[in-house]
N, C-alpha and C positions, 0 to 999 in steps of 0.2 A: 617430665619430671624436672624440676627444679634444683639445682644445687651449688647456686651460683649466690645467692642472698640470703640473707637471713631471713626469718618474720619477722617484719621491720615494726608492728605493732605490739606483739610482745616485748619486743627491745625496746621501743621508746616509754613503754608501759615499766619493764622493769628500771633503769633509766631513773625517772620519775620517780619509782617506789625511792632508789638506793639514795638519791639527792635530797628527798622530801622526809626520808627515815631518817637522814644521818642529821640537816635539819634539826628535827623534833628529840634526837640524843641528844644534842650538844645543849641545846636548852634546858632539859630535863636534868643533864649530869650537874647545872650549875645552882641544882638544888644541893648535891652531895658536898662541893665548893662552900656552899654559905655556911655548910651546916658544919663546916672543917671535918669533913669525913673522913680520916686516915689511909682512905682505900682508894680516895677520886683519882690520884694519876696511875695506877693499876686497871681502875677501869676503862678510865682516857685511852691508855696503852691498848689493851684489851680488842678494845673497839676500831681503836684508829689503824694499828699495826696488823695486829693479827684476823681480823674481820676485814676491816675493809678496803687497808691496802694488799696485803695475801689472799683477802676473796677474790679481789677486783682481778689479782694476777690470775689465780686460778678459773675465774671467771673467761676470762680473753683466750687463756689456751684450751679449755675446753671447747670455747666457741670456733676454734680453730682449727680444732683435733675432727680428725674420721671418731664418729662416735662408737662403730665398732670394735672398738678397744676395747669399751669398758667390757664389750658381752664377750671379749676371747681372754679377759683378765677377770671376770667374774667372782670366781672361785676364790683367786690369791685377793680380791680386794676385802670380800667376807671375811675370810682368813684372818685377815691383817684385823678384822675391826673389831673382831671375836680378842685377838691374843690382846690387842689395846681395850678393852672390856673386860677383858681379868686381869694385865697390871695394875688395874687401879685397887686390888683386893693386897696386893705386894705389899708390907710396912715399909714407909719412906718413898711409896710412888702415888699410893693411891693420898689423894687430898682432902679432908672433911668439911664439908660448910652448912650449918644451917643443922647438922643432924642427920644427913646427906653424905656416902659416899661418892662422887660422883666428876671429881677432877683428879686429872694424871699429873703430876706435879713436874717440870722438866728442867726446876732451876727457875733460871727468867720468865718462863711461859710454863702456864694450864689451861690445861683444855680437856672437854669433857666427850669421852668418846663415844657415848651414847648418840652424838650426831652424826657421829662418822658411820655408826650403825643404822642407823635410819637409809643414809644413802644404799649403803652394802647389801642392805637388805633389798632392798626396791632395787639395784641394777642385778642381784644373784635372782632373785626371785622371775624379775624380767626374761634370765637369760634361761633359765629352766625349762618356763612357759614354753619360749621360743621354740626349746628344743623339745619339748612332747606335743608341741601344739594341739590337734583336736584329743589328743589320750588327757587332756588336762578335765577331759569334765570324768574320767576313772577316780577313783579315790586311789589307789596306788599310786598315779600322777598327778593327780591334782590336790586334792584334800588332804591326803597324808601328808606331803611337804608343805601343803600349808599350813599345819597342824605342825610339822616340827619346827621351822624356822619361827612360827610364833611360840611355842614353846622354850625355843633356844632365847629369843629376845627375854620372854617372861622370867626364866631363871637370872638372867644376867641383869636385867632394870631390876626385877623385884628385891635383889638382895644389896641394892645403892641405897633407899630404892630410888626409883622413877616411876612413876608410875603414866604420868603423860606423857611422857616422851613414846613408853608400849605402847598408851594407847593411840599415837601419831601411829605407830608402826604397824600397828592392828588396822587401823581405819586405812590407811596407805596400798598394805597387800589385799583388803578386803576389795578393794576399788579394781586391783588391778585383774582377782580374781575374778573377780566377772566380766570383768570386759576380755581376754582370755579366754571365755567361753565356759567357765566353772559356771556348775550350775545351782541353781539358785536354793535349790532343798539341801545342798551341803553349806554354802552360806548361811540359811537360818538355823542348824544345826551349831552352826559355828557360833551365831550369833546368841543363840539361847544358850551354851556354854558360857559365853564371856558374860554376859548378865546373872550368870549363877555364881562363876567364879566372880564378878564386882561382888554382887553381895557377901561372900563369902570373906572376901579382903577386909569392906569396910565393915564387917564385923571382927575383923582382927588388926586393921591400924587404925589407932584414934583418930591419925591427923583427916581421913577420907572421911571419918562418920561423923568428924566438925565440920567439914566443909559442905557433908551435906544438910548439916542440921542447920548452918548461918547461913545456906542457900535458903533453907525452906522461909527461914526466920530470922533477917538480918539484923533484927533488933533487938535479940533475945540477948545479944551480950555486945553492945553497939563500942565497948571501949574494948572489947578483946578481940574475940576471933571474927567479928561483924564491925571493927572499926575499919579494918582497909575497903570493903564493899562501899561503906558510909562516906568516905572521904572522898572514894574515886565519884560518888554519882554525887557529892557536893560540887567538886572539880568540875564536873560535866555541864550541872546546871548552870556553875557558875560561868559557862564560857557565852551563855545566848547565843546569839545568830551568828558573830563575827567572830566574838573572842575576844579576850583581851589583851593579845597581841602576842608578837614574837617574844619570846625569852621575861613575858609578864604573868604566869603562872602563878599565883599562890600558894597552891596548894602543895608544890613540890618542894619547899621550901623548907616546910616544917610539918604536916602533915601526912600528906603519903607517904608509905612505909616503903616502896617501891618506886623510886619517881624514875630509874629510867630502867628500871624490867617488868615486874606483872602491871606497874601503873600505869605504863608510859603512855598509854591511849588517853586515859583520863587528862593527864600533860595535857596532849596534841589538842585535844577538846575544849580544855580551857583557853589554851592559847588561840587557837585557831575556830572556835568554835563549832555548832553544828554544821556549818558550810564545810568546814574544815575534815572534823569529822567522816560528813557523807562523802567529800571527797577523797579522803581515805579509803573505805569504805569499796568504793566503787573503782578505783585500782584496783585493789584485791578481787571486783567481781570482775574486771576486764582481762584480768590475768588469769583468772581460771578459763573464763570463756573461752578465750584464745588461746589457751594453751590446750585443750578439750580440742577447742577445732583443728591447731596443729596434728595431734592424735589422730584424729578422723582421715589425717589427708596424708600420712604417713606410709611408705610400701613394704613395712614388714612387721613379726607382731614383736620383737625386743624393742623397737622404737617405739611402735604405739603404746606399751606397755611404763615403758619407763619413764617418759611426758607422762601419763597418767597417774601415776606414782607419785614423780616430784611434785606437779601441779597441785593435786589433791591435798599431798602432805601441807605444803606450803599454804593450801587456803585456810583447809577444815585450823590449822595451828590458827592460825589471823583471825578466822573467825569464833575461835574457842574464846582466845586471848580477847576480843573484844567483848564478846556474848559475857567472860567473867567482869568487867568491868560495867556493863551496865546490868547486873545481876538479872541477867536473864539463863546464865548458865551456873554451873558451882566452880568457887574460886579454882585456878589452878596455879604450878609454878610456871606453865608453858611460859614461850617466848613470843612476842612480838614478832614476824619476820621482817627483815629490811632493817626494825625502829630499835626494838629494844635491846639493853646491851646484854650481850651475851658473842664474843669475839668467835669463837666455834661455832656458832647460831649460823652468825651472819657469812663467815669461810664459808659452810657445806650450801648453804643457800648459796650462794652466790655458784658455787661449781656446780650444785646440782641445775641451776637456770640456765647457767652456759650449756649443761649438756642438753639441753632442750634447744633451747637455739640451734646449736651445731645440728641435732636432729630436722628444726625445720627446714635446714638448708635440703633434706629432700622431700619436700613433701609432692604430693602429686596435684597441678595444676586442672580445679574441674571448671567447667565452661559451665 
């Protein structure tokens, strides 16, 4: 066993993501700059401060730290993400945006604790598993708590709401519950609920039964809720093979509604074109893979578990965030990871990949 080095692949891979994301924000944001956005050095701030110089911090000690901390802190780390997930309901803490509860207001700084629950969740859920190991395929130990801690998320996103961010969290535990050994008939139980319960919702929020209606038919209202679709795959075509260069985007300019959060691919696209693009792209497929394989080669199941967690969350989000932008999915508010701004986005990412790192440091060397 190993525990001397990092995976020196996933780390030149993430590396790559954080320098080639931050890159394609800084280009993007100097749409919100032309446009005299009142809000562009809040978001500068946002992203530079709180994401990526306190990710980067958070990043380095987690990669440093015994990763067993988080599974003997488990408990108080939930804890903490649960009471930061109802101060935002507090008058004078919780912050509105968009129609949206969903930022904690602290003065200088906001941030949305929905991320910090995503983590909390994925390392308590880890450390549960661990501890009933094979009783996890019982419904007592296994399906029940996976049925309340997505329950517990569902009450607290749906009343922001959030609705992607659950479903990061849903898609997240469901990955980890079967590699855990939950089995697969309480899974499609699980999963034929959540498809009941979706339709159920996007029969009582408008905003879900537009998104699926301008999915189905993005033409049907191409200046309203089918004009950011229209714009990002203008953006896209407009980039051909190469691009049209660093920080020469058009579209961000004046156009896309989102140039450096649900759009920012479309951005990178243009600028950097479909080279650009699939080189994107294919980071996020190098980084699941190898983060999959770190998992595989792991000597206990909290570790394997919680690599599979972050990993997972971090792609299926990338490849959501992408999949809406070339309308091959329905629009979401998800985030970009690494790219788009969102300063809490890019913090819990950046700590949840240190904790994988630190993880590889033992993995088991197979010949």
């Amino acid at each position: 066993m190993s525990r001397a080095k990092v995976d020196k692949t996933f780390l030149v891979t993430t590396i790559i993501l954080i320098v080639f994301g931050f890159l394609i924000f800084s280009s993007a944001a100097l749409g919100l700059l032309a446009r005299g956005s009142a809000n562009y050095s809040s978001v500068a701030f946002s992203q530079t401060v709180l994401g990526l110089f306190l990710g980067t911090v958070a990043f380095l000690i987690a990669l440093r730290s015994d990763y067993k901390i988080w599974k003997r802190n488990a408990f108080y780390i939930l804890l903490a993400a649960l009471i930061l997930n109802l101060l935002i309901f507090i008058p004078g803490l919780g912050k509105a945006h968009g129609g949206a509860l969903r930022w904690l207001d602290l003065g200088p700084i906001s941030f949305q604790p929905a991320e910090f629950l995503k983590l909390a969740m994925i390392i308590y859920f880890a450390a549960w598993s661990a501890g009933v190991k094979n009783k996890i395929q019982e419904f007592k130990y296994g399906l029940l708590p996976f049925l309340v801690l997505i329950g517990i998320s569902s009450v607290l996103l749906l009343l922001q709401p959030d609705t992607d961010n659950l479903a990061m969290i849903i898609v997240a535990l469901g990955a980890m519950f079967i590699s855990a050994g939950g089995k697969w008939k309480h899974m499609l139980i699980v999963v034929l609920a959540g498809l009941l319960c979706f339709a159920v919702l996007v029969s009582m929020k408008p905003y879900l039964k537009q998104r699926i209606v301008t999915f189905m038919n993005p033409q049907t209202d191409s200046q309203g809720a089918g004009y950011q679709i229209q714009q990002s795959l203008i953006a896209i075509g407009s980039g051909g093979l190469t691009g049209r260069g660093f920080g020469q985007s058009v579209q961000k300019f004046s156009f896309l509604p989102e140039p450096v959060g649900d759009s920012i691919f479309a951005v990178a696209a243009e600028e950097f074109g479909f080279i650009g693009a699939i080189f994107l792209i294919l980071l996020f497929v190098i980084f699941a893979m190898r983060g999959l394989k770190i998992a595989s080669r792991v000597p206990d199941i909290f570790s394997r578990l919680v690599v599979v967690g972050v990993v997972i969350m971090i792609t299926i989000q990338a490849f959501v965030n992408i999949g809406a932008m070339l309308g091959v999915v329905p629009l979401s508010g998800i985030t970009l990871p690494f790219v788009s701004h969102g300063g809490t986005s890019l913090f819990f990412t950046l700590l949840g990949t240190g904790i994988v790192l630190s993880i590889s440091r033992t993995q088991i060397k197979k010949r």
